[in-house]
C-alpha positions as CSV (number, residue, x, y, z in Angstrom):
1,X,108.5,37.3,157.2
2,X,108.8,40.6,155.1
3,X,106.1,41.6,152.3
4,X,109.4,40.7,150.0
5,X,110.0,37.5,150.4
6,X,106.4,36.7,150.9
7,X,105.9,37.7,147.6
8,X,108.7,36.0,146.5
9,X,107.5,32.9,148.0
10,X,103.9,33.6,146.8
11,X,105.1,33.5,143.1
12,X,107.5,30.5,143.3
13,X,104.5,28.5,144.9
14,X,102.6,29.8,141.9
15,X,104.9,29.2,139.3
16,X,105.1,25.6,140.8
17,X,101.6,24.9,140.4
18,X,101.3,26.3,136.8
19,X,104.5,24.0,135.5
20,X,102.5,21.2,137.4
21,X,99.2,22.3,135.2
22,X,101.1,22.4,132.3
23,X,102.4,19.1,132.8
24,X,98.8,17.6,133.5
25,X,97.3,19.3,130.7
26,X,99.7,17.9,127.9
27,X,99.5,14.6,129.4
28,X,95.1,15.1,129.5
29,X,95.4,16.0,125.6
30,X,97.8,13.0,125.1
31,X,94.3,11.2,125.0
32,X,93.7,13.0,121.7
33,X,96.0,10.2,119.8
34,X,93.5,8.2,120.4
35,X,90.9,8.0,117.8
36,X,88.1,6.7,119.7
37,X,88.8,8.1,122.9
38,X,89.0,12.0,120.8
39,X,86.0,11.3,119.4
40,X,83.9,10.5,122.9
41,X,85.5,13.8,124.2
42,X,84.6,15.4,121.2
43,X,81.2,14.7,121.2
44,X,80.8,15.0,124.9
45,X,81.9,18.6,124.6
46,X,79.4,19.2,121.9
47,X,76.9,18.1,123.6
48,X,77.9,20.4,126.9
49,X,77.6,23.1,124.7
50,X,74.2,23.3,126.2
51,X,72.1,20.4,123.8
52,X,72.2,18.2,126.5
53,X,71.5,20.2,129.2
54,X,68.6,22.2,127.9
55,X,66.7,19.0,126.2
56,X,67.0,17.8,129.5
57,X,65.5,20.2,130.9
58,X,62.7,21.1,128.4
59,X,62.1,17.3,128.9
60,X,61.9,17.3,132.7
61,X,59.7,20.2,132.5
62,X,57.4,18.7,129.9
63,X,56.6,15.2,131.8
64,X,57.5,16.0,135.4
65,X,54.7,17.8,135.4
66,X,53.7,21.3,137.3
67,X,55.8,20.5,140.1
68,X,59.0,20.7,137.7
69,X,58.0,23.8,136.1
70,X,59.6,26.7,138.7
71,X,63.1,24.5,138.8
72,X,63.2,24.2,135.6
73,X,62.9,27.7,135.2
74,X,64.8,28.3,138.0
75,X,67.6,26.3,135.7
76,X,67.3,28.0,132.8
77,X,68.1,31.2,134.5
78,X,70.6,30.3,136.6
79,X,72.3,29.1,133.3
80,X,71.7,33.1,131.9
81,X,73.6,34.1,135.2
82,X,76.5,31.5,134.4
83,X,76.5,32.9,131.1
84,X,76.9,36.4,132.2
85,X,79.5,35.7,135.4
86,X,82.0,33.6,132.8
87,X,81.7,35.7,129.8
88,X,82.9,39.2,132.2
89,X,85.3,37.0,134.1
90,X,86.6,36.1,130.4
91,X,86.8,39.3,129.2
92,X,88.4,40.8,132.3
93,X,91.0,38.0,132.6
94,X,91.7,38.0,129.2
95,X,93.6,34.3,129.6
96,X,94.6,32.8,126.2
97,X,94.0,29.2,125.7
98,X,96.2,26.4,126.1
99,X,97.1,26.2,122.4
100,X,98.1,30.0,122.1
101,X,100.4,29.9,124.7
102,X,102.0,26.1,124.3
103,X,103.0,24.5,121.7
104,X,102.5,20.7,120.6
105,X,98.8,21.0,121.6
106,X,96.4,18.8,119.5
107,X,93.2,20.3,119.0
108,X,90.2,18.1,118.2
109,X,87.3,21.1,118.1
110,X,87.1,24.5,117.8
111,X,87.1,27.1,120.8
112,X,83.7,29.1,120.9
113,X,85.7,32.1,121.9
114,X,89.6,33.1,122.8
115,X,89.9,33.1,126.3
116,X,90.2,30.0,128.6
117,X,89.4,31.0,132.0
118,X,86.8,29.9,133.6
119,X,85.4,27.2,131.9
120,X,82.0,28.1,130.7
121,X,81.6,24.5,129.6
122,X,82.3,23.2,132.8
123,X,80.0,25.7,134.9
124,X,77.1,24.5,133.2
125,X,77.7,21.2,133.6
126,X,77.9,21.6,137.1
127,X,74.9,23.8,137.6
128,X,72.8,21.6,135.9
129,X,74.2,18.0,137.1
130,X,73.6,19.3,140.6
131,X,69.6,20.9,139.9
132,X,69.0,18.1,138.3
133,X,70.0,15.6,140.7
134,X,68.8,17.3,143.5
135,X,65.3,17.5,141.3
136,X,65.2,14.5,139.8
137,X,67.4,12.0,141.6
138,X,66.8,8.7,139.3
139,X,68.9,11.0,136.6
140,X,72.2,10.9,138.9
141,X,73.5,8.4,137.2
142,X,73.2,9.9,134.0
143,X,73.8,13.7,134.6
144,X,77.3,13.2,137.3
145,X,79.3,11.1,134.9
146,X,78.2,13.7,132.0
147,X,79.2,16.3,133.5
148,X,82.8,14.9,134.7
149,X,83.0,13.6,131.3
150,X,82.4,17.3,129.8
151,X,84.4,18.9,132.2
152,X,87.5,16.7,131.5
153,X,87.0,17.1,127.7
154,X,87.7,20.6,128.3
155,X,91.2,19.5,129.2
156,X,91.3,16.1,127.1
157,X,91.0,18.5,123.6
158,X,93.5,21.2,124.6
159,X,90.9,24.1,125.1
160,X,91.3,24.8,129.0
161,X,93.7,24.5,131.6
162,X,92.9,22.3,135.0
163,X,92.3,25.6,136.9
164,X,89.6,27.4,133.8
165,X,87.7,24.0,135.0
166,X,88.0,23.9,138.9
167,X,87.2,27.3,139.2
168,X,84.5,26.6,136.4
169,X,83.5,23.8,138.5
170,X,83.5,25.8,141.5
171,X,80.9,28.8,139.8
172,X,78.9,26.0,138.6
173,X,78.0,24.5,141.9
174,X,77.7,27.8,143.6
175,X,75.0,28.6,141.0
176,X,73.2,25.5,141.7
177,X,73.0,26.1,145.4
178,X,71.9,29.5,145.3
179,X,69.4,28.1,142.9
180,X,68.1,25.6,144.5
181,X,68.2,27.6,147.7
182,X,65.6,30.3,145.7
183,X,63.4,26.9,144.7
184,X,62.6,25.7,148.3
185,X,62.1,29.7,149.3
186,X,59.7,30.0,146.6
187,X,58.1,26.8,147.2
């Protein structure tokens, strides 16, 4: 196969995918008509704008005790090099967000910035769900479904598109393990 056609092939398998996204993200912000259901997602991405996450953690680190303050610290930097690795991804990028570039978007918040990709929201959630769990396991069942829940909001309220969250997603987790890996090397 020629460097042509593979190229040619490489951008219809591309612009598949992205009419697919498209299609999944207006039926995800579909959920907006919803009153109840908007104002879950809503809040949910409030709170991932880092409330949650960091009372959470001031909290673990508080009553877990001496033991919970290096991951908890640990965290709370790891969440400084999330910040860093989506804001120049962002700015290099440069992708607009959803309801810049389609039309019929229904927007329930307002962006914190311009650009869509990665999601920053997302990240976060990620890195933290996983340190936490991992740290304190008894919060699983709390922190996983928050996180989904943020992440999809993301999508649900017309600020990112399916692949700003997966490869948020993907960031996210790769920050926790590195995290946790410095923890246990530490400790």
């Amino acid at each position: 196969m020629s460097t042509s056609s593979r190229s040619i092939r490489g951008r219809f398998i591309l612009n598949k995918y992205l009419h697919w996204e498209e299609v999944v993200m207006y039926r995800l912000n579909h959920v907006n008509a919803i009153r109840g259901l908007r104002r879950i997602f809503a809040i949910s991405s409030r709170l991932g704008d880092g409330v949650a996450w960091y009372t959470l953690a001031a909290l673990l680190a508080l009553f877990g005790g001496v033991s919970a303050w290096l991951p908890m610290s640990v965290m709370m930097m790891s969440a400084g090099v999330g910040l860093a690795i989506y804001a120049t991804i962002k700015r290099f990028t440069a992708r607009p967000r959803p309801q810049v570039a389609h039309d019929g978007l229904v927007l329930s918040v307002t962006p914190l910035d311009k650009y869509s990709f990665p999601s920053g929201h997302t990240l976060h959630a990620v890195n933290f769900a996983i340190q936490m769990t991992v740290f304190a396991p008894v919060l699983a069942w709390i922190v996983i479904p928050f996180a989904l829940l943020v992440a999809l909001s993301r999508m649900v309220l017309g600020l990112h598109y399916l692949s700003d969250v997966l490869v948020g997603a993907a960031i996210g987790a790769l920050l926790a393990v590195t995290s946790l890996w410095l923890v246990s090397a530490i400790a």
